[in-house]
C-alpha positions in Angstrom: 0.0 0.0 0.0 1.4 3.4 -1.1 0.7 6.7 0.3 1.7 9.6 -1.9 2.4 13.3 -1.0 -1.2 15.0 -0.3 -0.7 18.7 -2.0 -3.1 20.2 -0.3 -1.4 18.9 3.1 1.8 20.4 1.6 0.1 23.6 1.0 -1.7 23.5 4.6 1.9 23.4 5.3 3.2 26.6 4.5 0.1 28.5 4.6 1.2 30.7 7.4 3.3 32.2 5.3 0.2 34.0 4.2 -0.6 35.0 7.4 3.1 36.9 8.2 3.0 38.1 4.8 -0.5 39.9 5.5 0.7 40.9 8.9 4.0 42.4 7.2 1.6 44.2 4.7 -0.6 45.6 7.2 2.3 46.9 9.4 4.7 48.2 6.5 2.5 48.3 3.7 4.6 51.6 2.6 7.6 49.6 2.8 6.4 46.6 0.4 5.2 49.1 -2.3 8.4 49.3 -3.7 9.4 45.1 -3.0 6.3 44.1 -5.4 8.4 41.1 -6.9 9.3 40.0 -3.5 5.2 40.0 -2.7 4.4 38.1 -5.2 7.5 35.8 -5.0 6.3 35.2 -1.4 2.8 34.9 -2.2 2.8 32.1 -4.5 5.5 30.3 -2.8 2.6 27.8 -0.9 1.3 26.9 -4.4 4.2 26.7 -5.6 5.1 23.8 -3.5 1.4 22.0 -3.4 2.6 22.2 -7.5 6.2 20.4 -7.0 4.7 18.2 -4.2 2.1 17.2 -7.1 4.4 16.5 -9.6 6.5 14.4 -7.1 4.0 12.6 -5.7 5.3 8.8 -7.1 9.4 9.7 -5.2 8.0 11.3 -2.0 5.5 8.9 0.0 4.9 6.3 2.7 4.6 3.0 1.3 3.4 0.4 3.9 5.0 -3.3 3.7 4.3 -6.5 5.5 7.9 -6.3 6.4 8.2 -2.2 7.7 6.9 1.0 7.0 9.0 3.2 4.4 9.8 6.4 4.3 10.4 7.3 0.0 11.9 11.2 0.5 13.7 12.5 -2.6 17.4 11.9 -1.9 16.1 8.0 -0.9 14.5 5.7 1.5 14.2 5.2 4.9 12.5 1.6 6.1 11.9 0.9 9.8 11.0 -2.8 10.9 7.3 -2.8 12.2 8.4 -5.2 14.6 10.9 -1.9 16.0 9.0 0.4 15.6 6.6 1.5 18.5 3.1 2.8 18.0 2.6 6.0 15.7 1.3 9.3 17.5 0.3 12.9 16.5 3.0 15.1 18.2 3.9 18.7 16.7 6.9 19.5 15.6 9.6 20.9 18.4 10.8 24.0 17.3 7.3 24.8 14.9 4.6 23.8 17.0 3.4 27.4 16.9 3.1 27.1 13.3 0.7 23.9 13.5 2.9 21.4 12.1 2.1 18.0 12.6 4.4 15.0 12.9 4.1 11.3 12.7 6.2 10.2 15.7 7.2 6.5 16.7 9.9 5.1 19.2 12.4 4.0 17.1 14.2 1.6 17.7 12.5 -0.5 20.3 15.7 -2.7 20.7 19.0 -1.9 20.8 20.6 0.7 18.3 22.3 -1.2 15.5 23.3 2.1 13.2 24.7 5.9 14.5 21.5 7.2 13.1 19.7 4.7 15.0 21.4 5.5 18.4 20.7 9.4 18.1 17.0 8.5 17.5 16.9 5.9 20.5 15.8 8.6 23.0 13.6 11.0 20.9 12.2 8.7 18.3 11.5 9.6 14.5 9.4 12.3 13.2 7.4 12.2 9.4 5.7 15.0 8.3 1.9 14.8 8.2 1.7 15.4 4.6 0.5 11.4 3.0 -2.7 10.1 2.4 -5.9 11.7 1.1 -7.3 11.2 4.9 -7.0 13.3 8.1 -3.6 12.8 10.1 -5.8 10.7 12.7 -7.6 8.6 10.0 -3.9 7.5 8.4 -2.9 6.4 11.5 -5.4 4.6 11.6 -5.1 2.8 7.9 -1.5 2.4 8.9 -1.6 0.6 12.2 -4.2 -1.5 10.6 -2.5 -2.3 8.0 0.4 -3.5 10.1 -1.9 -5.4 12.5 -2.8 -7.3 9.2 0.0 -8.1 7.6 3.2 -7.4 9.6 4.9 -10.8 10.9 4.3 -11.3 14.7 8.6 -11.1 15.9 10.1 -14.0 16.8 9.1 -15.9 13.8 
C-alpha cells in the first residue's frame, strides 16, 4: 500500500506564510510598495510547493509493507521494521509547533541501536511530516496501524 504526498497537506503546510506576509503588509504596507516582486514571490511560494509536491507525488511517499513501514523522501529511503517500531502518535513539531505542524512520531528503535543514526534516534524517536494520504492525520494512523496489525509478521518468527 502506497501513500503519496497530499498537496493540499503540503500547501496547509506553509500556509502561514500567508498570514506573516498579511501581517508584514498591514504593518509596512509603505515599505512593500516598492518590494512588489518579493510579494508576489512570497505569495505564491505555498502553491508553488502543493505544485512540486504534485508532480512528485510517485518519489516522496509512505509506502506500507508487510515487512516495515518506508519512508520514499527524494534523496532515498528510509524503512523501519514494524516489529521496532513503537506505535505512531500525532505530536507537533519541536521548534514549529506554533506554526501547527504536525508529525508522525514512533519510538524508534524499540531494541537496541544497531546504526549511528539509530542510536541518536533511540531517546527522541522519529518524526514524518503529516503530509501522506488523502485522509485526516488521525484517520492514516489509523489505515497504517491496521494495516500493520494485518499483515506485519508477529517477531520471533
Amino acid at each position: 500500500m502506497s501513500l503519496p504526498v497530499n498537496p493540499a497537506k503540503v500547501l496547509r503546510l506553509f500556509a502561514p506564510i500567508w498570514l506573516v506576509l498579511a501581517l508584514s503588509l498591514w504593518l509596512h504596507w509603505s515599505g512593500w510598495q516598492s518590494k512588489l516582486i518579493l510579494l508576489g514571490v512570497l505569495g505564491c511560494l505555498p502553491v508553488v510547493a502543493a505544485i512540486v509536491a504534485g508532480l512528485l507525488r510517485g518519489r516522496w511517499r509512505l509506502e506500507l509493507t508487510p515487512a516495515a513501514l518506508v519512508h520514499h523522501t527524494l534523496s532515498g529511503a528510509e524503512r523501519f521494521a514494524w516489529e521496532r517500531m513503537g506505535p505512531l502518535q500525532i505530536k507537533g513539531a519541536p521548534m514549529l509547533s506554533a506554526l501547527f505542524v504536525r508529525t508522525f512520531w514512533f519510538a524508534y528503535p524499540l531494541d537496541a541501536p544497531r546504526a549511528f543514526n539509530e542510536r541518536a534516534s533511540k531517546g527522541f524517536g522519529r518524526r514524518i511530516l503529516c503530509v501522506f494520504g488523502d485522509h485526516s492525520a488521525a484517520e492514516t494512523i489509523k489505515q497504517i496501524e491496521e494495516w500493520r496489525r494485518l499483515f506485519a509478521r508477529p517477531s520471533g518468527l
